[in-house]
Each structure stands twice: as structure tokens, then as C-alpha cells.
RODO-2510 file (C-alpha; in nm, 4 decimals, decimal comma):
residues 107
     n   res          X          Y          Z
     1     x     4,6710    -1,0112    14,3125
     2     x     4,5167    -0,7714    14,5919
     3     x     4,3125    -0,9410    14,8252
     4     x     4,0932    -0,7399    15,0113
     5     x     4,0187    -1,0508    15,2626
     6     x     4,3887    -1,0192    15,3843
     7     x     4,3133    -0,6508    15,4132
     8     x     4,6972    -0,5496    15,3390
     9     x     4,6218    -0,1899    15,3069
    10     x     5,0263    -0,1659    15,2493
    11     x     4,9929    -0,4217    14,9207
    12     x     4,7731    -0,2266    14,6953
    13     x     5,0892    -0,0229    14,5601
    14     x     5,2629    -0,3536    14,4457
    15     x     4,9283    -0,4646    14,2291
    16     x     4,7890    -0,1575    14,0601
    17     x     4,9602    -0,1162    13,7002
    18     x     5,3053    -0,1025    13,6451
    19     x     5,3366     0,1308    13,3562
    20     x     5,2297     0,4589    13,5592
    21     x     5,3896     0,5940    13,8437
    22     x     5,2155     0,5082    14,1865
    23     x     5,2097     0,7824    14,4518
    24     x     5,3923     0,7141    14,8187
    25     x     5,2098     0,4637    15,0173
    26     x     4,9597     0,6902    15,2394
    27     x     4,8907     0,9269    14,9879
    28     x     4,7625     0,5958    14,7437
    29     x     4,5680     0,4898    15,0513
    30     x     4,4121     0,8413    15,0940
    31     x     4,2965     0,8398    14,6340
    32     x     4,1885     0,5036    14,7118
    33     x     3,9932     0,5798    15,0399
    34     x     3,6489     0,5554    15,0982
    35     x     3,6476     0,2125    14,8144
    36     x     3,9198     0,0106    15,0173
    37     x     3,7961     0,0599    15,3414
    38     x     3,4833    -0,0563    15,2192
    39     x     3,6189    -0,3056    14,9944
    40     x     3,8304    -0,4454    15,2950
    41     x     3,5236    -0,4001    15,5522
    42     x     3,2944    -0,6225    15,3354
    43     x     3,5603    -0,8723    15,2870
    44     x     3,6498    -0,9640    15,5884
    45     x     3,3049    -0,8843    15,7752
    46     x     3,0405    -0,8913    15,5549
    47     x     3,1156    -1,1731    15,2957
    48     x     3,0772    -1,5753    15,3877
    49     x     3,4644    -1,7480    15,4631
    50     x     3,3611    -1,9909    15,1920
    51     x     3,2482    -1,7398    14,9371
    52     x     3,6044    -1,4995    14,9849
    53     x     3,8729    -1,5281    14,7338
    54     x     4,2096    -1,7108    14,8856
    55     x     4,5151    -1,5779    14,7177
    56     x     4,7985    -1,8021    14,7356
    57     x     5,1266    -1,6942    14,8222
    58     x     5,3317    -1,8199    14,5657
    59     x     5,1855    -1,9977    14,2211
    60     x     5,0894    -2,3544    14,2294
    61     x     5,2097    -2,5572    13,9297
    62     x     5,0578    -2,8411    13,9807
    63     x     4,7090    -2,6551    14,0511
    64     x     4,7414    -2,4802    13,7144
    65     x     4,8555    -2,7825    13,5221
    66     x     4,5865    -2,9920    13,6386
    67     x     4,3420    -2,7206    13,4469
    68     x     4,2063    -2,8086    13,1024
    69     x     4,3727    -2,5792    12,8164
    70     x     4,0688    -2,4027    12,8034
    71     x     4,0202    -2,2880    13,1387
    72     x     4,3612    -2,1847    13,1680
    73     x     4,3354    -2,0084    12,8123
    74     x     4,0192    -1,8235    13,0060
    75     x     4,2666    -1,7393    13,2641
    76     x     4,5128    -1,5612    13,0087
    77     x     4,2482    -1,4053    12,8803
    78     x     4,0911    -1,2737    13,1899
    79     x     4,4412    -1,1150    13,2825
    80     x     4,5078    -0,9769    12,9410
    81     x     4,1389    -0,7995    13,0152
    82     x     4,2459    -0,6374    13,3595
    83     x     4,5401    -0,5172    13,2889
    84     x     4,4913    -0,2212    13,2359
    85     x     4,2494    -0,2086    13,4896
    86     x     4,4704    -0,1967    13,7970
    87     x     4,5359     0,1824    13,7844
    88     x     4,4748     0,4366    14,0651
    89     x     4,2623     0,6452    13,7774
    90     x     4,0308     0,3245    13,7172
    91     x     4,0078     0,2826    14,0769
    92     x     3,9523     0,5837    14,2016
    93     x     3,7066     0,7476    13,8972
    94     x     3,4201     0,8280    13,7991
    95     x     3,2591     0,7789    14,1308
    96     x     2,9106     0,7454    14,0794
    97     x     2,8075     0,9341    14,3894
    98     x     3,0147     1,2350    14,5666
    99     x     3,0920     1,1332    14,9306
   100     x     3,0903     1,4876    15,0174
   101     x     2,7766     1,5469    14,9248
   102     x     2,5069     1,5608    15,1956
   103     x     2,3070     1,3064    15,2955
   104     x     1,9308     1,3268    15,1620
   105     x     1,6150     1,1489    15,2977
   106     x     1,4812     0,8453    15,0429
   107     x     1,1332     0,8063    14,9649
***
């Protein structure tokens, strides 16, 4: 799993699907760019230490055998769910706003 509190720019290749071709390193960074600067920014400036997600570096056994059956069934599922959601398409489109676009006064 990406974390964005690490803010390993250089990971996000290793986590985004693995059945479609990923693009060279800076050229992913540049499709992915404004969201993971953001994304990383918030992270590690914006968001509370104790509300950040803390990605372990290896799986814990004994952390995931101490779950009840149901949790970690909620666990498969959740996976099973983002799957396919770890592609540079469904993280880098539709944008809902075009960062191009100039800046307007609100109000």
C-alpha cells in the first residue's frame, strides 16, 4: 500500500495495478501531479500524527490473526473492491476541475 505520509514519490509505480503497463518513473509522477503533491502535502502537514495511516513494512501475522473472521473477511473484501482502483486512469481522471483553467473570484 502507498502511503502518502511516507511521501515516497518513487513507490507509487510499485502499488498502482499490475495488469496495465505503468509509464517510467517521472513521467507517472508528472500524470499523477498536481493529486500527489497534494495528497503528500496534506499528509504529512496538514493531517494530525494520530489520525495518518501507518503502513507497516512487512505483514504482521499475529496482528491479522488476532482479528475476528469478520473483520478480516471486511478486509478481503475491501481489497477485492480497490483493485481495480489503483490505475494511473482512475487516478489521474475525470478531474473535476481543470488546473489550467484561470482562477475566478467567488461570491
Amino acid at each position: 500500500m502507498f502511503s502518502a505520509t511516507r511521501a515516497h514519490q518513487t513507490l507509487v509505480g510499485q502499488h498502482l495495478g499490475h495488469a496495465e503497463p505503468t509509464p517510467p518513473a517521472d513521467q507517472l509522477i508528472e500524470t499523477l501531479e498536481p493529486r500527489l503533491t497534494c495528497a503528500i502535502s496534506f499528509a504529512t502537514r496538514l493531517l494530525p500524527p494520530e489520525d495518518r495511516t501507518r503502513v507497516n513494512e512487512e505483514f504482521d501475522a499475529e496482528v491479522w490473526s488476532s482479528l475476528s473472521p469478520s473483520t478480516q473477511h471486511a478486509v478481503h473484501s475491501l481489497a477485492a473492491q480497490l483493485e481495480g482502483s489503483w490505475t494511473v486512469e482512475e487516478l489521474t481522471g475525470p478531474r473535476l476541475f481543470d488546473p489550467q483553467a484561470p482562477a475566478r473570484a467567488v461570491g
